[in-house]
mmCIF file of the C-alpha atoms, coordinates in Angstrom:
data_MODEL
# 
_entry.id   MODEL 
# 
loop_
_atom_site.group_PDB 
_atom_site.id 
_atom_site.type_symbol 
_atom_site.label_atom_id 
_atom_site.label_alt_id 
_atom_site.label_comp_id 
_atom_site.label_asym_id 
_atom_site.label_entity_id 
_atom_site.label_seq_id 
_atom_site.pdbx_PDB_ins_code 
_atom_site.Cartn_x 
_atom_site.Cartn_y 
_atom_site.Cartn_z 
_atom_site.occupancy 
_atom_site.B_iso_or_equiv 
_atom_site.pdbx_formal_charge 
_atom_site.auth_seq_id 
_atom_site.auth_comp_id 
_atom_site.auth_asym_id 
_atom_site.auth_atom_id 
_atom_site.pdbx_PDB_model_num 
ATOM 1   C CA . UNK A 1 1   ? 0.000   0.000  0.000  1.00 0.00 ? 1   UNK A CA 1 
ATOM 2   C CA . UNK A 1 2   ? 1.355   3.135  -1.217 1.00 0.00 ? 2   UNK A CA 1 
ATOM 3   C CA . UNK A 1 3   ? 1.467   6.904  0.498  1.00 0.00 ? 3   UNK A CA 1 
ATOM 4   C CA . UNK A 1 4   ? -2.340  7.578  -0.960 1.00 0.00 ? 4   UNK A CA 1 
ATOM 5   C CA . UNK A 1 5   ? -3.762  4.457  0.779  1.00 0.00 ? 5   UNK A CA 1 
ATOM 6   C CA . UNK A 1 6   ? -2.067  5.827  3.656  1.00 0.00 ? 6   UNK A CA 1 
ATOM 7   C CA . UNK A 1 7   ? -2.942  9.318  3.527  1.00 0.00 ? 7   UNK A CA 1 
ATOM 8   C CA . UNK A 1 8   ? -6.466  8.138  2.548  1.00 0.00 ? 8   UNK A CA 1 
ATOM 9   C CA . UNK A 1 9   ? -6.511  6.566  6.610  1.00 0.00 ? 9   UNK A CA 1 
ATOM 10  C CA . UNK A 1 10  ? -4.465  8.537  8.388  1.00 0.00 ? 10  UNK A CA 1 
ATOM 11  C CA . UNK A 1 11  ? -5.153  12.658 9.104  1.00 0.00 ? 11  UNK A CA 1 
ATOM 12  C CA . UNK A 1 12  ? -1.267  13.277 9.308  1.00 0.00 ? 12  UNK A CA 1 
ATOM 13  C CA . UNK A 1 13  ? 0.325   15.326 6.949  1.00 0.00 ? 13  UNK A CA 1 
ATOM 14  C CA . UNK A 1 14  ? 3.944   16.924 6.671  1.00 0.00 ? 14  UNK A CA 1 
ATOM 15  C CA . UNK A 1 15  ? 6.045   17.521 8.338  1.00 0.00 ? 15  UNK A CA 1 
ATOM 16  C CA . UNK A 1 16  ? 4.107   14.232 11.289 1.00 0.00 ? 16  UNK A CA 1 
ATOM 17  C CA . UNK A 1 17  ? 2.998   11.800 8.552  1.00 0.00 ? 17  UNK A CA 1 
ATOM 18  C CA . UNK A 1 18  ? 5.654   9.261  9.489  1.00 0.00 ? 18  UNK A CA 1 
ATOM 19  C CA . UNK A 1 19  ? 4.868   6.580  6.908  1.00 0.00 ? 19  UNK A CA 1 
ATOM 20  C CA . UNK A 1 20  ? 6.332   6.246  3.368  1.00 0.00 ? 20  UNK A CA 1 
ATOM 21  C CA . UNK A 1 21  ? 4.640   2.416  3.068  1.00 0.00 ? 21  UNK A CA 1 
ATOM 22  C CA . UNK A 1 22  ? 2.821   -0.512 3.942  1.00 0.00 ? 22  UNK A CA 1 
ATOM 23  C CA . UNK A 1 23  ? 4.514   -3.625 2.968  1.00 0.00 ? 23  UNK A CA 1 
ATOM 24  C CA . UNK A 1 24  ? 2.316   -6.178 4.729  1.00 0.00 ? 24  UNK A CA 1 
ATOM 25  C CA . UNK A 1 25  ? -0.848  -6.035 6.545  1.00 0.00 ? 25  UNK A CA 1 
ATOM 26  C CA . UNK A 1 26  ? -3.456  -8.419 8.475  1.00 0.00 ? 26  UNK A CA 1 
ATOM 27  C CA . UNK A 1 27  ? -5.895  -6.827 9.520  1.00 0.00 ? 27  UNK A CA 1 
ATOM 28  C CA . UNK A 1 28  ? -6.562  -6.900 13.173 1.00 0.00 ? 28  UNK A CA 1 
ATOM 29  C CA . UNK A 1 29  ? -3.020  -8.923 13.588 1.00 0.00 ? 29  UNK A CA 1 
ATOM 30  C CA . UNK A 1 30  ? 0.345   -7.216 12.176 1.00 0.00 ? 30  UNK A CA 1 
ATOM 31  C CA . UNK A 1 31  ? 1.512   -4.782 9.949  1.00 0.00 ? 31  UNK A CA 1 
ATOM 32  C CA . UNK A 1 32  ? 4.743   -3.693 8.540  1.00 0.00 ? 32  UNK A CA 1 
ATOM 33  C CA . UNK A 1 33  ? 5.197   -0.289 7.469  1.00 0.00 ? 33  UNK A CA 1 
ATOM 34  C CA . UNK A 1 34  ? 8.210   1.551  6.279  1.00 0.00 ? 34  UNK A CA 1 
ATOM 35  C CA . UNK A 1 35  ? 9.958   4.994  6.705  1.00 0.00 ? 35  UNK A CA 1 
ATOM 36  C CA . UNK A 1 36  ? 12.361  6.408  4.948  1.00 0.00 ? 36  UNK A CA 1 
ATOM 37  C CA . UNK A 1 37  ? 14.808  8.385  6.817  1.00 0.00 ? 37  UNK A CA 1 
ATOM 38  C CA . UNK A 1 38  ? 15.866  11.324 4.738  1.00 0.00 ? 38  UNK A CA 1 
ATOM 39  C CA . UNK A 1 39  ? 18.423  14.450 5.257  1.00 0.00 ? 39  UNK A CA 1 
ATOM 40  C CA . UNK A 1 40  ? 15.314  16.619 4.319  1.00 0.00 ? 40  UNK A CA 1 
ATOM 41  C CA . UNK A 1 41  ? 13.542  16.180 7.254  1.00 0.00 ? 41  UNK A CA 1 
ATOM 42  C CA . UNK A 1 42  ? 13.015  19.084 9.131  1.00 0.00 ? 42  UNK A CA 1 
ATOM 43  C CA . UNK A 1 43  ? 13.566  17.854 12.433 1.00 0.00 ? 43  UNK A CA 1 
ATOM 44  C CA . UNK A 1 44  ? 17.470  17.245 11.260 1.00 0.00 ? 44  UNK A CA 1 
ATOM 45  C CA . UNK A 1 45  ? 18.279  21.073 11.449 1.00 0.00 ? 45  UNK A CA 1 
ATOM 46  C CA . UNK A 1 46  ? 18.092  20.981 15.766 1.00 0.00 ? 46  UNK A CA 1 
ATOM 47  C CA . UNK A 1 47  ? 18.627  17.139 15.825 1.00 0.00 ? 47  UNK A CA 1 
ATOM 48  C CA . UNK A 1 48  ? 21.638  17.371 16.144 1.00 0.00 ? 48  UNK A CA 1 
ATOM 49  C CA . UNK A 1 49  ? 23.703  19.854 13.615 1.00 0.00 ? 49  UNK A CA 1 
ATOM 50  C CA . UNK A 1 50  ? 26.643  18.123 12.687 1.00 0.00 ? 50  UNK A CA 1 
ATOM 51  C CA . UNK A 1 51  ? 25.597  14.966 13.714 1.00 0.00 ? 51  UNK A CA 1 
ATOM 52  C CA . UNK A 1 52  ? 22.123  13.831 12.297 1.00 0.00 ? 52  UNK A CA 1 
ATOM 53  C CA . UNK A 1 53  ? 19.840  11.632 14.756 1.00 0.00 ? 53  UNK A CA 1 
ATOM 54  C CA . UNK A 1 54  ? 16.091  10.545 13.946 1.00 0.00 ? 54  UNK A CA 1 
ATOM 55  C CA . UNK A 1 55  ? 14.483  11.818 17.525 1.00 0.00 ? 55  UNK A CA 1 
ATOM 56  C CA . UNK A 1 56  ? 12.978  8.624  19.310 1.00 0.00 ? 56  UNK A CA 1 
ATOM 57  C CA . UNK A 1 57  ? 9.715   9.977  19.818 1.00 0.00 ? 57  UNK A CA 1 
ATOM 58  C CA . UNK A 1 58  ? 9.519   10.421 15.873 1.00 0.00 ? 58  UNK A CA 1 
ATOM 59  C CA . UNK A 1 59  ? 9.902   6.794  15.933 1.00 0.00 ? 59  UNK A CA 1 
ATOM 60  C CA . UNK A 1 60  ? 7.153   5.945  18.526 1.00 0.00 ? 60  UNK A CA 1 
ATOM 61  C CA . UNK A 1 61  ? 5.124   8.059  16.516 1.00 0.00 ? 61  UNK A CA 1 
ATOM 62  C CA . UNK A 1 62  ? 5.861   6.113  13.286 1.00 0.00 ? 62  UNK A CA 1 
ATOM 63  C CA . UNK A 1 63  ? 4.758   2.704  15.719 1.00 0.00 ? 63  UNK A CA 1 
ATOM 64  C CA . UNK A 1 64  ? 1.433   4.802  16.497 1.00 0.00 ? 64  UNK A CA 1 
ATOM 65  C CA . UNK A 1 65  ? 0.809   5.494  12.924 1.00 0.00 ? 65  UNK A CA 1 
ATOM 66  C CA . UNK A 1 66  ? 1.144   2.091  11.715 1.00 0.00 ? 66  UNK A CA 1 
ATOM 67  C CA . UNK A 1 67  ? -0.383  0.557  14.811 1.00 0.00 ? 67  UNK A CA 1 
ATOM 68  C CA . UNK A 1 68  ? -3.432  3.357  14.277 1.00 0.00 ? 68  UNK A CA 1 
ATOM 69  C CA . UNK A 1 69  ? -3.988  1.851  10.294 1.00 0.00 ? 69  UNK A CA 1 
ATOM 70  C CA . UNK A 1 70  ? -3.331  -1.527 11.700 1.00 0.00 ? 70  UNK A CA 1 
ATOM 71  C CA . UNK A 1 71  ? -7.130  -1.140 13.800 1.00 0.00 ? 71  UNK A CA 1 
ATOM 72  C CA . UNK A 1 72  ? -8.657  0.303  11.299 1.00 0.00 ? 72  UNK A CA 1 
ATOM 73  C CA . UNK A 1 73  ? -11.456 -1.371 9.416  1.00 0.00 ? 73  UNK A CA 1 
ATOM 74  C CA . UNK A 1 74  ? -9.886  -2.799 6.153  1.00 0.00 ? 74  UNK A CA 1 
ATOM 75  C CA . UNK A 1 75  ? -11.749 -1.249 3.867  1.00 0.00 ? 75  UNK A CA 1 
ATOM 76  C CA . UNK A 1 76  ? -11.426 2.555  5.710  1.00 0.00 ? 76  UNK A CA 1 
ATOM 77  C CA . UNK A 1 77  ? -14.300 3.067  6.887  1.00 0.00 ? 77  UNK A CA 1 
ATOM 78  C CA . UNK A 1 78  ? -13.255 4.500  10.046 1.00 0.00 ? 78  UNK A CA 1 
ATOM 79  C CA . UNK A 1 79  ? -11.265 6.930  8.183  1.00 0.00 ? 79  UNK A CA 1 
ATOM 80  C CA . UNK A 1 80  ? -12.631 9.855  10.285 1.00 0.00 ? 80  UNK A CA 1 
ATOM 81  C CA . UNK A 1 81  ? -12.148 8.381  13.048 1.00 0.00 ? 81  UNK A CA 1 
ATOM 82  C CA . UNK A 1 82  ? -8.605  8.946  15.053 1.00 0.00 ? 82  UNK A CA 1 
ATOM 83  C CA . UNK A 1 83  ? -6.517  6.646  16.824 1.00 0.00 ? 83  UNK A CA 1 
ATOM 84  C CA . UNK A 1 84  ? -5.145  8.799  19.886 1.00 0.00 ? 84  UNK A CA 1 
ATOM 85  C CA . UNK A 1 85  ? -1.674  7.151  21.276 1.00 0.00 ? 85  UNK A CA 1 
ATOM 86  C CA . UNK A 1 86  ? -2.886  7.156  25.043 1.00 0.00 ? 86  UNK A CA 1 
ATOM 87  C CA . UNK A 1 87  ? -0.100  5.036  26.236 1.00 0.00 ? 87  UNK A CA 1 
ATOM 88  C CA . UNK A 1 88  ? 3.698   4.404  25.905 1.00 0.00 ? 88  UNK A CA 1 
ATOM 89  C CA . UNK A 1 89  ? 5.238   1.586  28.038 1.00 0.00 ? 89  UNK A CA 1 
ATOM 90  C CA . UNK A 1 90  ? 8.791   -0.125 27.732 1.00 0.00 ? 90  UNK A CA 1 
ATOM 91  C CA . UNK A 1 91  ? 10.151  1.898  25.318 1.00 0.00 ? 91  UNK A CA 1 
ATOM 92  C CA . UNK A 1 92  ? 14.026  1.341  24.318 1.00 0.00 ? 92  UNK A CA 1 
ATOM 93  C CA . UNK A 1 93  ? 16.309  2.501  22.136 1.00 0.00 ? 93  UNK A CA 1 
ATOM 94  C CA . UNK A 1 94  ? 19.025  0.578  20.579 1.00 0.00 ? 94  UNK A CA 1 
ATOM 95  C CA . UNK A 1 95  ? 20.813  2.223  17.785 1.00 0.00 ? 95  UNK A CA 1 
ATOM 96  C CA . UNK A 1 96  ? 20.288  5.962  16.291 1.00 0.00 ? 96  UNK A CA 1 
ATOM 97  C CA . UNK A 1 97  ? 18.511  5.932  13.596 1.00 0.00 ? 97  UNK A CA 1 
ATOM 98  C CA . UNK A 1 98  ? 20.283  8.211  11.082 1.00 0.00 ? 98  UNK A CA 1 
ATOM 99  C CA . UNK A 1 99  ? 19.640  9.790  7.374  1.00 0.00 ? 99  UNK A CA 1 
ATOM 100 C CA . UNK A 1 100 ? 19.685  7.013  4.442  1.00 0.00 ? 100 UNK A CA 1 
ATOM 101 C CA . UNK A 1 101 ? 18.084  4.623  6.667  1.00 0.00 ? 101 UNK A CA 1 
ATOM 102 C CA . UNK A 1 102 ? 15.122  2.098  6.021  1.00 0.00 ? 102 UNK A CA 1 
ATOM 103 C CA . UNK A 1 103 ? 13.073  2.074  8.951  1.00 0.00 ? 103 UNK A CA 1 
ATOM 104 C CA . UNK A 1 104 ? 11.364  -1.218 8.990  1.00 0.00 ? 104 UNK A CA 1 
ATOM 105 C CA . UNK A 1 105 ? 8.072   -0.124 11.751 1.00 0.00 ? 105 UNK A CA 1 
ATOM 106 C CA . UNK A 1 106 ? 6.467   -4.030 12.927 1.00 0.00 ? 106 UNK A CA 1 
ATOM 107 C CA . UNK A 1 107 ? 3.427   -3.644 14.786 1.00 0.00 ? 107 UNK A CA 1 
ATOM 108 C CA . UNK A 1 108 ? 1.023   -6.381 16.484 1.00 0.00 ? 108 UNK A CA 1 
ATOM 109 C CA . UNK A 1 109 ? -2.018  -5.814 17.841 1.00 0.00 ? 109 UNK A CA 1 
ATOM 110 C CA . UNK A 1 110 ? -1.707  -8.106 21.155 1.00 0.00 ? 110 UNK A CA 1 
ATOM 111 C CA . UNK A 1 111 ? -5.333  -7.118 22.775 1.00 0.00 ? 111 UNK A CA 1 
ATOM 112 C CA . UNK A 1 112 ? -8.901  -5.031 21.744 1.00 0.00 ? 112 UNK A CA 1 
ATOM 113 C CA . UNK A 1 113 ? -10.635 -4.104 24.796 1.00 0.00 ? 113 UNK A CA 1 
ATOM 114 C CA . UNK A 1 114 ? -13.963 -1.283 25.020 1.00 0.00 ? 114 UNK A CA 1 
ATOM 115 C CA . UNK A 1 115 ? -11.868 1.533  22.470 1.00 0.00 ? 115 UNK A CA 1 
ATOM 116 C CA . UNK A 1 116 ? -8.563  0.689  23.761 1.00 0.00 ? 116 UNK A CA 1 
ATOM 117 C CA . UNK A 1 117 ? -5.824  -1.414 21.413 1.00 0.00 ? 117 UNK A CA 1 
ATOM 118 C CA . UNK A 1 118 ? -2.723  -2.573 22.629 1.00 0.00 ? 118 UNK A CA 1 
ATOM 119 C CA . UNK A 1 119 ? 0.147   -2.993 20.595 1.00 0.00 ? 119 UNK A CA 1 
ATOM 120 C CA . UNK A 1 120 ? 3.281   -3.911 20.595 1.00 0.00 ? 120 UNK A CA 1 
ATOM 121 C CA . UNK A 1 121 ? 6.151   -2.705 18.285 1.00 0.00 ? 121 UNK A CA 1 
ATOM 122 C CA . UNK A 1 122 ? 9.119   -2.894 16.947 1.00 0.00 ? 122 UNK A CA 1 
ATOM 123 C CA . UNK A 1 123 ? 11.355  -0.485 14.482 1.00 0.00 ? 123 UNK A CA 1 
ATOM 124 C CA . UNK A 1 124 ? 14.331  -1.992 13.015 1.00 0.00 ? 124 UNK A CA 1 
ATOM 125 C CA . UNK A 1 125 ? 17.018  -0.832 10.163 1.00 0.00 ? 125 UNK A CA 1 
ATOM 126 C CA . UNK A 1 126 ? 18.262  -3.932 8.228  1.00 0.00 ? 126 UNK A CA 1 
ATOM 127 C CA . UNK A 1 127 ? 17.409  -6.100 10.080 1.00 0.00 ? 127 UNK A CA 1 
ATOM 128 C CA . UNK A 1 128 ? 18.760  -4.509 13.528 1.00 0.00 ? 128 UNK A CA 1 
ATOM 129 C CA . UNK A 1 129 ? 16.593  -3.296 16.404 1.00 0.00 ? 129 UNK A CA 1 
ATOM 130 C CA . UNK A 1 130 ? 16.327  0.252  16.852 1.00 0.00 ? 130 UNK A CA 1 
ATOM 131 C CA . UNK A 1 131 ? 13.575  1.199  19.129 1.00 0.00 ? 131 UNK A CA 1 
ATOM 132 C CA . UNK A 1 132 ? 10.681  -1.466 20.626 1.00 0.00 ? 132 UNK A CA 1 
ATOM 133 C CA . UNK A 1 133 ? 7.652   -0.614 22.853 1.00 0.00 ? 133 UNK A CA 1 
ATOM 134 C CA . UNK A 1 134 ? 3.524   -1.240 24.224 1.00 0.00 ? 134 UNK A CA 1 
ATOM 135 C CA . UNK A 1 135 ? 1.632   1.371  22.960 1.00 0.00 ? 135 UNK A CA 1 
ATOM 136 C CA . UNK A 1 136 ? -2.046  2.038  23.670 1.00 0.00 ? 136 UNK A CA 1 
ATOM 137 C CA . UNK A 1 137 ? -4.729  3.414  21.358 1.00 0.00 ? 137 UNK A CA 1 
ATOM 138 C CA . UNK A 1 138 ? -7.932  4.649  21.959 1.00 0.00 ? 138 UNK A CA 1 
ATOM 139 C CA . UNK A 1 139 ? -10.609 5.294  18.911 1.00 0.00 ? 139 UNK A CA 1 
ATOM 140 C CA . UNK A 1 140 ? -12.159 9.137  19.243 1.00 0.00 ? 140 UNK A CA 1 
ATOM 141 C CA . UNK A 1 141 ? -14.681 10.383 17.124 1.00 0.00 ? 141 UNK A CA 1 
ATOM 142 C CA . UNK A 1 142 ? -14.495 13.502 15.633 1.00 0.00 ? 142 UNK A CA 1 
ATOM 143 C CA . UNK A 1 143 ? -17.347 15.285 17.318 1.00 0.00 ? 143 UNK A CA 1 
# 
């Protein structure tokens, strides 16, 4: 699934929309989603000059995103409907994510209860862990 599918679900847009691709998807179960780290992102000109780092809350919000199209419906119909991140829990960081990476984004969904998901996640760049944590979700509707 392509940026369009993706920008057809989720209400993020640059410079937040932290998604490039879906590679894989079952619904209600996984995902794998995909980021590509450029030079061009804005957050590089305070993070850090001279020495380029991808911020580590960029990359829990890249787990959110995926995690957020991950619970929604298949075919989008809850497309105006958000996915609020409500919860972070056990987040590490392994390695610095850097421009000209890959960031590979794995997301299950390991429990739906009420309007709350939990996932769990997993960011890695070729093959390497770079950041894991639980997130929690909670469906809001737009009124």
């Amino acid at each position: 699934m392509d940026i369009r599918w993706i920008m057809e679900r989720l209400p993020h847009r640059y410079p937040l929309l932290m998604l490039d691709r879906v590679i894989e998807l079952q619904p209600g179960e996984k995902i794998v989603a995909v980021k590509n780290v450029t030079i061009n992102e804005q957050y590089f000109q305070g993070h850090f000059p001279g020495l380029p780092v991808m911020p580590g809350v960029l990359i829990l919000e890249a787990m959110a995103q995926a995690g957020g199209l991950l619970v929604m419906p298949e075919d989008g119909s809850a497309a105006d409907k958000s996915f609020y991140l409500v919860g972070i829990e056990k987040a590490k960081f392994r390695r610095t994510v850097v421009p000209g990476d890959r960031l590979q984004i794995h997301v299950t969904l390991e429990k739906a209860r009420f309007n709350f998901r939990r996932l769990v996640g997993r960011a890695e760049v070729d093959g390497q862990l770079a950041a894991q944590a639980e997130l929690t979700l909670t469906g809001v509707d737009p009124e």
